[in-house]
C-alpha positions, 0 to 999 in steps of 0.5 A, a space after each residue: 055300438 063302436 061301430 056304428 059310431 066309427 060310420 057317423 063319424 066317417 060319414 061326416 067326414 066324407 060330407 065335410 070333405 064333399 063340401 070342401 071339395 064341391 066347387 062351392 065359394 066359402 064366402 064366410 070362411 074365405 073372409 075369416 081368413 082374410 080377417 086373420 090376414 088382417 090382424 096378423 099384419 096389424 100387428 106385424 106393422 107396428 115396428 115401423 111406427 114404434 122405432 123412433 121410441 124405441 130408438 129413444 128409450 135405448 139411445 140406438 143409432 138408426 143403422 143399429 136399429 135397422 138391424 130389425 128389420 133384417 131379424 124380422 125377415 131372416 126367417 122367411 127364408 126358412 119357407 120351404 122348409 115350413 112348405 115341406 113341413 106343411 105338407 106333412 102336417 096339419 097345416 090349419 094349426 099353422 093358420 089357427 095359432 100364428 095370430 096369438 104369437 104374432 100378437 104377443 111378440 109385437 105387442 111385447 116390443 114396448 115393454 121390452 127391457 133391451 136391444 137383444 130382447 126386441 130381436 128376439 121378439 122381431 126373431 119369433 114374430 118372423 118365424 111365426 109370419 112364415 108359418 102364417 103366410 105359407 099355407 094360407 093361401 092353400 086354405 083359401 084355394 081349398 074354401 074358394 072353389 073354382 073362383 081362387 081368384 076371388 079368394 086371393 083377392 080376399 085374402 090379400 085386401 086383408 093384408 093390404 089394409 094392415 098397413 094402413 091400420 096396424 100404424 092407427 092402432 098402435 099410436 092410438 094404444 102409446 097415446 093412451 096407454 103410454 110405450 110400456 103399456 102395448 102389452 094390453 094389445 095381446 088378448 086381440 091376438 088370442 081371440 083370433 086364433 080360438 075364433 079360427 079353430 073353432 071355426 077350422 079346426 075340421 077343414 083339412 087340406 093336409 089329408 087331401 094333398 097326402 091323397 094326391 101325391 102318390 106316384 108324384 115324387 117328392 117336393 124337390 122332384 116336384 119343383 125341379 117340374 115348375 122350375 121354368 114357371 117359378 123362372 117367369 114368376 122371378 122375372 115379373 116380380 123382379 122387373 117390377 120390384 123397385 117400382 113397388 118397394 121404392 113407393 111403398 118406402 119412400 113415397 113420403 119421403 118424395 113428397 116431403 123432400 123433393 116436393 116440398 110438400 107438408 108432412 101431412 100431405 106426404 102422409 096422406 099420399 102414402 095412405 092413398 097409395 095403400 088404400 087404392 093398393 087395397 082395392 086393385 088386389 080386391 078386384 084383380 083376382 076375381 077380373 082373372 077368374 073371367 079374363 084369366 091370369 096371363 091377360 089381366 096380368 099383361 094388362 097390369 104390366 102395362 099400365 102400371 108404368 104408364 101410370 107411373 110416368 104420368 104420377 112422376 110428371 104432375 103435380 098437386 092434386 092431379 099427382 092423387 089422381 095418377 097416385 091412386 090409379 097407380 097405387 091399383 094397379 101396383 099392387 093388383 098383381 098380388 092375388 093373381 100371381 098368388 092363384 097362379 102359383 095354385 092354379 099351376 101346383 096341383 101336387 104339392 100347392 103349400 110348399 109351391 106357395 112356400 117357394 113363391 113367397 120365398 121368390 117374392 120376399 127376397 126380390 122386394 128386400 134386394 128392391 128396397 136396398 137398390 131404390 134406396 142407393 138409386 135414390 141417394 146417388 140420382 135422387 127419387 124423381 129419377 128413380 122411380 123414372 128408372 123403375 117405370 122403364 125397368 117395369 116393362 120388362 116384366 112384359 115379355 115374362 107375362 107373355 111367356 107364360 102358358 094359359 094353362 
């Protein structure tokens, strides 16, 4: 009897494994990681828009609340350690349970006591966005078949809606609930995570890398194989990094300052920028999956700083027009350097995405920096002139790298 029951299982097995592995878009999975993508980020968002209360309620300077920010990126560069580990564990239990802790720990920020409690909670929410952010993209490779494209662009459209949301809900929540009372946000997060593993809980992609890596090597020996890839990849994010960070920081702040436009239309500039953000890394993906990689991305690396010129030297309505066009094609690089990176990382795809993420974090965070000295010393306008320039060095970079 033990037998026969050890056969059905393995039977079954075997069936969910060939329909991973069929080749076969999983639309419906595909889009319940992309929802998780989404929440996670809503509630990974909600610093920015609870700083002026926080700043208020411990009577903080600006410069020792920024100080956040750093705690809630040091983890990050924690990913290749999480990749390494990753690849040795099941990594759905990362995707499944990261939800609920961000959810706790951002949800907590307006109860929170004192200053070294908020770092503590940023500290846990870095961490637990690392360990999200890592795998995932592997999850959604495996559920997406030959169409990967596609399925980053899924992935990163639930990212990219965050950001617009996550402000909404959290002003919505002190509004009615007052500072102390975000903690009600919580059960959100932990319906999240018990809907995805029931719904992941069998999708294993930890058993079908270990079955590959024989006679591999390891991860290091691995990445020392891709280091001229992930050199091209450092190129194109750096060249086009102050471009991206310096609008998605202080766009804004260029309307309403040099401008002198209203707050709410500086404010609805930004929400512009994201949504059009949101629908260039909805399609690109999938327009890489019949184009290919290296021609959408040469595309791209082309029109964004045309596109930016040309927002720099209009005004008022036909500004939206350029904003918007611009917001496409700026952030439409997202989902297809993501399926680049698992197109290229057969052996080891966690911990390849874990070095991408970590290439991708540190050159936005040194981009953010050196937009914001640019625009103090030479003013905004200029700066993003700069950026545009420097933007088309990522050219050459998208031309060397191979079609396969």
């Amino acid at each position: 009897m033990n037998k026969f029951q050890n056969q059905v299982m393995a039977n079954s097995s075997n069936s969910s494994s060939a329909e991973q592995s069929s080749g076969k878009f999983q639309s419906g999975n595909v889009v319940l990681i992309s929802a998780s993508h989404m929440l996670h980020d809503i509630y990974s968002s909600f610093l920015a828009p609870l700083r002026p209360l926080l700043i208020e309620k411990f009577g903080i300077t600006l410069a020792l609340a920024s100080i956040w920010d750093l705690i809630m990126r040091v983890p990050w560069f924690l990913n290749p350690f999480i990749g390494i580990i990753a690849e040795r564990t099941a990594a759905r239990y990362f995707i499944i349970v990261t939800p609920a802790i961000t959810a706790i720990a951002m949800s907590l920020l307006g109860a929170a006591p004192s200053f070294v409690i908020i770092c503590i909670l940023l500290f846990t929410m870095g961490i637990s966005s690392a360990v999200f952010h890592v795998p995932a993209p592997t999850m959604v490779k495996r559920l997406s078949g030959e169409r990967t494209g596609r399925g980053m662009s899924f992935y990163m459209f639930g990212g990219e809606l965050a950001r617009t949301a996550g402000p909404l809900l959290i002003t919505a929540s002190v509004s009615y609930w007052g500072l102390e009372g975000t903690w009600r946000l919580i059960p959100l997060g932990l319906i999240a995570s018990f809907i995805l593993f029931l719904k992941l809980k069998d999708i294993k992609i930890s058993d079908e890398i270990k079955n590959k890596k024989s006679g591999k090597g390891s991860e290091l020996s691995s990445l020392k194989r891709y280091l001229p890839f992930f050199a091209l990849l450092i190129g194109i994010t750096l060249f086009r990094a102050i471009m991206k960070s310096g609008l998605s920081a202080f766009l804004p702040t260029f309307f309403y300052t040099e401008r002198g436009e209203s707050l709410w239309f500086a404010n609805s500039a930004l929400a512009v920028f994201q949504l059009a953000g949101a629908v260039g890394t909805i399609l690109a993906g999938s327009i890489s999956d019949k184009l290919g990689r290296k021609r959408t991305l040469l595309i791209i690396s082309i029109m964004s700083p045309v596109m930016m010129f040309l927002f720099i030297n209009s005004t008022g309505a036909l500004s939206f027009v350029f904003l918007m066009l611009m917001g496409f094609f700026v952030f439409a690089p997202g989902p297809v350097l993501i399926a680049l990176v698992q197109d290229r990382s057969k052996d080891f795809p966690v911990f390849m995405n874990s070095i991408y993420m970590t290439v991708s974090f540190v050159t936005s965070a040194s981009a953010v920096f050196f937009a914001g000295v640019m625009g103090d010393w030479l003013g905004l306008e200029k700066t993003y002139l700069i950026s545009s320039i420097l933007a088309l060095g990522a050219i050459p970079f998208v031309l060397s790298l191979k079609n396969k």
